[in-house]
N, C-alpha and C positions, 0 to 999 in steps of 0.2 A: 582196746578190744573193739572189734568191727561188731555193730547191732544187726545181728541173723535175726530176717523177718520169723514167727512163729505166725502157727491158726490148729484155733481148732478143728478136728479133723471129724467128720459122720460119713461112717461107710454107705455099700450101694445099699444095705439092707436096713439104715437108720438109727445101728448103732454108731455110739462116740465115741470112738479113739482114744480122744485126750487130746494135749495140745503137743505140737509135734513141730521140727521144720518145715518149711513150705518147699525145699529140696528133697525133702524125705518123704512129705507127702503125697509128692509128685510122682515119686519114684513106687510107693506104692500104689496110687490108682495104676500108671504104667503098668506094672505087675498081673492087675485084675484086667487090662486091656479098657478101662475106662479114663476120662479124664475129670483133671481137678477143677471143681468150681468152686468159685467165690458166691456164696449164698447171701450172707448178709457181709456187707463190707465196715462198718459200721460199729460192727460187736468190738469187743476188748478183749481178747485177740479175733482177726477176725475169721467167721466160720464160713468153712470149705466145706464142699461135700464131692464123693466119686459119684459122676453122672456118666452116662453116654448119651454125647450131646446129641447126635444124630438122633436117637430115640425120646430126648427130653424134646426136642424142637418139633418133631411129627408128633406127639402128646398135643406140649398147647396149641400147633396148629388144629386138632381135633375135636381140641375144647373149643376154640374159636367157633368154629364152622359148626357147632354143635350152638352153640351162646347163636349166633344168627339168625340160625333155620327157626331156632324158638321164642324171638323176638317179632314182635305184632306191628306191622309199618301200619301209619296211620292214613289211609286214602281220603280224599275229598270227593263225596258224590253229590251230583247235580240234583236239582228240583223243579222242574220250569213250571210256572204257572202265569196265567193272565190275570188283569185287573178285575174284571168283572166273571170272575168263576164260581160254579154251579156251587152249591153246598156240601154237595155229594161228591164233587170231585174233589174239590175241596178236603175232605175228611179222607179219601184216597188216600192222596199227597199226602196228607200230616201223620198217616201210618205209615208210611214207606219214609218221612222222617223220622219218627221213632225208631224205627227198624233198623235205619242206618247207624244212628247215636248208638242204640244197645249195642252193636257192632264193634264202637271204638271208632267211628269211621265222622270228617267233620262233614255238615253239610252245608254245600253251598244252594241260595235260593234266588234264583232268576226272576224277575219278574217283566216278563217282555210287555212292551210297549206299541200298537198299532194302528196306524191311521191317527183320527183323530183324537186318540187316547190319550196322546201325549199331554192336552189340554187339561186333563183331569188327573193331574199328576198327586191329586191328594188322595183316588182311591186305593191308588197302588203303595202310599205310604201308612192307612188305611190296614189295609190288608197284613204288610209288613208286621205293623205293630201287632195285627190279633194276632197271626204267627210265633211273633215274639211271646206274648203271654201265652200259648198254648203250649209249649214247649219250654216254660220258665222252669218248672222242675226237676228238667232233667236235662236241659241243657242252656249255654248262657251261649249270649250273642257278642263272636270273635268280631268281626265287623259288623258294625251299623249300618241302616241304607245306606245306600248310594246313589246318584245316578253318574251311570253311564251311556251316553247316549241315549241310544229306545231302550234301555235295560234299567231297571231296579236292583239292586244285587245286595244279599246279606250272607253273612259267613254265622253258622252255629257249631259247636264244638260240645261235646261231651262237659259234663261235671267230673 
């Protein structure tokens, strides 16, 4: 005797069928102008269901495009400041980093270098560090100084 595949069969409306031929089940989605899927392959026997692929396929495309639009990409915004800066600007800068971090957004922190600044490369590592501890709470530091060339550079990132 030849082994006729069987599946179980869920209409377009969720009801179960039963287990049936997979020629037979064919032939009724046919019927309803829908086609047979294989839902899970996997089961024992396995489950079909009547779709209309055209319509299941513009469905998750819509969830797609819907899961995107409401996903938060995470930017990287700039900070520039110099070695020897005012107190006041200073405290500027460090609310416009807050500002960013509560955003979701990482921030990167420049610290330019000019003239004969370069020489005093311990204020801007200085500086870095109160940076770092003023912003310990609520955000951790992705990169450590750096230099680069006449730059100082540190990456902070959200908790």
């Amino acid at each position: 005797m030849i082994n006729v595949p069987k599946v179980r069969v869920i209409d377009d409306e969720g009801e179960n069928l039963g287990v049936m031929y997979t020629r037979e089940a064919i032939e009724q989605a046919n019927e309803k102008g829908l086609n047979l899927v294989e839902v899970s392959p996997n089961a024992d026997p396995p489950v079909c269901k009547f779709l209309d692929v055209g319509k299941y396929r513009y469905e998750a495309q819509k969830k797609a495009n819907l899961a995107r639009k409401t996903q938060k990409t995470q930017d990287i915004k700039e900070v520039k400041m110099r070695p020897n800066i005012d107190t006041h600007d200073y405290d500027v800068k460090m609310r416009n980093v807050h500002k960013f971090i509560d955003n979701g957004d990482k921030v990167k922190i420049t610290l330019r270098f000019r003239g004969r600044e370069m020489a005093h490369q311990h204020l801007g590592m200085d500086l870095l560090k109160q940076v770092q501890d003023d912003v310990a709470e609520y955000a951790k530091v992705e990169a450590f100084p750096r230099l680069e060339g006449r730059q100082m550079l540190m990456v902070l990132a959200p908790k």
